[in-house]
N, C-alpha and C positions, 0 to 999 in steps of 0.2 A: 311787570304788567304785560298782559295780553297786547297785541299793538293791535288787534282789531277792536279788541274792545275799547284799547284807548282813543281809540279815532269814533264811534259811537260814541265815548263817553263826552267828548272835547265837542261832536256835533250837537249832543243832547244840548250841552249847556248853551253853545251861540243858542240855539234856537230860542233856549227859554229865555236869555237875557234881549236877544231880536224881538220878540214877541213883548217884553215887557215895556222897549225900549217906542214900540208901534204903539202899545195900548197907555202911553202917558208914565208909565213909573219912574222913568226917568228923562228926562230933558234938559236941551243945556240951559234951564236956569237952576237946576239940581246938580248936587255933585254926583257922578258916577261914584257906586264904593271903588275902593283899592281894593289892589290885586290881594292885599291878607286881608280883606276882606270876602272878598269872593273865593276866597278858598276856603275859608271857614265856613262861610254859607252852602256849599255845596261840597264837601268834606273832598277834598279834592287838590293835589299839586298845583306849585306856579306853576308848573310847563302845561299844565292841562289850561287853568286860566290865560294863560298866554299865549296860547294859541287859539282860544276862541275869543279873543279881544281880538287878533291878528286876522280871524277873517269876516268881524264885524267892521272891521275897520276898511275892510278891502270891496264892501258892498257902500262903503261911506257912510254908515250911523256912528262908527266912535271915530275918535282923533288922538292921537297918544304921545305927549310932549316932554320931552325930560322936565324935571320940578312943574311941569303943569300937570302933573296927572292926565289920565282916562278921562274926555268932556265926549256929549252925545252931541252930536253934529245937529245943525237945524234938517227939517223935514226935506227940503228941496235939493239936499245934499246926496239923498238917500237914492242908491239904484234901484228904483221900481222892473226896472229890465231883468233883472235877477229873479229869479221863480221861485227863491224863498221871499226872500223881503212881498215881494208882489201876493204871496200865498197869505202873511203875515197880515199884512192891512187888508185881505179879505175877510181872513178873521175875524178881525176888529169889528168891521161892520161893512154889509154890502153899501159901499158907495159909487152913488150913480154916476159923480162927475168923475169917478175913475173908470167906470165900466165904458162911459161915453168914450173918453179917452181910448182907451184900448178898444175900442168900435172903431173910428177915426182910423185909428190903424191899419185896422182889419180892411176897410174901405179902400185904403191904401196900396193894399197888397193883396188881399186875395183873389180880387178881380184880376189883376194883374198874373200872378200866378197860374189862374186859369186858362187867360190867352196865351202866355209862353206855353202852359201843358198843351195846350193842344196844335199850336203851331210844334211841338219837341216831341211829340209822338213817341213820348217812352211808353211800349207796350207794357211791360212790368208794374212800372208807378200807375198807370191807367187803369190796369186789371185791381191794382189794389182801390183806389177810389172806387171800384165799380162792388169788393168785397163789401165795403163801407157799408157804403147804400144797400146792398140786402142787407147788412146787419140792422141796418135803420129799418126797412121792410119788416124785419123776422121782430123787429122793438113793437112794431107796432099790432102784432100778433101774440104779444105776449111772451114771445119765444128769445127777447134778448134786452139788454140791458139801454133804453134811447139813449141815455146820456152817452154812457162809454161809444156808443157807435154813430153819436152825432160827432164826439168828438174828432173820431178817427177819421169820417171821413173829411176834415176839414185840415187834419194832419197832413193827412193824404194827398190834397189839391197842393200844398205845401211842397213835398216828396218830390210831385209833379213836374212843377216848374223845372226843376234840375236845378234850380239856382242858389247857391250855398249861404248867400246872405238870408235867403227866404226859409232855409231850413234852422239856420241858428236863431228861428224866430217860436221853433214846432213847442221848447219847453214854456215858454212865456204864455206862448196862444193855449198848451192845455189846461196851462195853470190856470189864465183867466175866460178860460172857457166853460169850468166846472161853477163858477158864479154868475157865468153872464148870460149862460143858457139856461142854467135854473133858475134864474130872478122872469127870465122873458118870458118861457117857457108857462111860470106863475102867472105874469100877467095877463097872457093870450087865456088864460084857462085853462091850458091842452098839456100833456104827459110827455108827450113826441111832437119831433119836429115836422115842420112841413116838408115830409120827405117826396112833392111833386115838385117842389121848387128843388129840391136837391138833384133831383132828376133829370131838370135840363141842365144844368151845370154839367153835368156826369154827359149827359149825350152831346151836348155840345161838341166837349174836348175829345170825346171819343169819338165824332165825326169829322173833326179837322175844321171847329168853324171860330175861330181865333176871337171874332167881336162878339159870336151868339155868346161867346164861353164867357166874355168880360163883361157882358149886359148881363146874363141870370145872374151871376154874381153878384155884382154891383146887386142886383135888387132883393138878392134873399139878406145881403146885410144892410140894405137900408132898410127894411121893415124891421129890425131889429134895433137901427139907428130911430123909430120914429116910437116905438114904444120906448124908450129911453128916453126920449125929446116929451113923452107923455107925462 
């Protein structure tokens, strides 16, 4: 077998059994099938099944015991930090006390992120935040895509900080960005973001003013914290 293709084929399946695993089909008061079973189901080798129990198990949805078989772990066991699993329950259904949650975060850290960018003066990670926002500009002319380029620039303020824990955060924040800006975004009414609030963010850190940068922040995600609260 192709080993690329085996490594697509071994991701195909986590995913579908992640996703069935999210949407109720199986649960630990359900028996997960066995391993001949899931290879008959998906016409497929043990080492293919065994390696896609091996990294549902490593996100914490299954648990694999000699004579206990494959059981699905309770919910609270599950890595939402992980940008499949967290992609997987968006699926499911936009849920608001998760999006709160991941707002909370954001509250957390992105104001923060902002004041380091602008006290770390990385001209490079700056000039990109600043590509962002025309992108968000050129969205709202028609000429580019608002999501993909809300998204970016809020990557970007990420980038910024310099700070490594805040960038192992960039996959999480796109992932539950693509649901939390489209749910808000619905609410408000509007297409595009309020790309004047993104504006001083951007001049803040680009003027070197550490608290303007941590205050617009802070309040372009609380207006997103209060339509959520809505």
């Amino acid at each position: 077998m192709d080993l690329g293709r085996g490594r697509n084929l071994t991701q195909n399946i986590m995913s579908d059994l992640g996703q069935s695993i999210v949407m109720g089909e199986y649960d630990n008061n359900k028996a997960f099938p066995t391993e001949a079973e899931l290879c008959e189901q998906f016409n497929v080798s043990r080492s293919i099944i065994r390696e896609a129990v091996k990294m549902l198990t490593s996100k914490g949805m299954l648990s694999s015991r000699p004579r206990q078989g494959t059981k699905v772990r309770s919910e609270e066991n599950w890595n939402i930090l992980d940008e499949e699993v967290l992609e997987w329950f968006l699926k499911k259904t936009v849920s608001l006390s998760l999006l709160r949650e991941f707002t909370e975060i954001r509250l957390a850290v992105e104001p923060a992120a902002a004041e380091i960018a602008a006290q770390k003066q990385n001209i490079d990670d700056i000039e990109k935040i600043g590509t962002a926002l025309e992108r968000m500009q050129s969205a709202e002319n028609g000429l580019d895509d608002p999501l993909e380029a809300d998204i970016e620039f809020h990557l970007a303020l990420l980038d910024a900080s310099g700070n490594r824990f805040f960038k192992q955060l960039k996959n999480l924040s796109e992932t539950a960005l693509r649901s939390s800006i489209k749910y808000t975004n619905r609410q408000k009414g509007v297409r595009h973001a309020d790309v004047k609030a993104h504006e001083k963010v951007y001049f803040a850190i680009k003027n070197k003013m550490p608290e303007l940068a941590k205050q617009e922040a802070t309040m372009l995600i609380s207006e997103v914290m209060a339509l959520l609260d809505k």
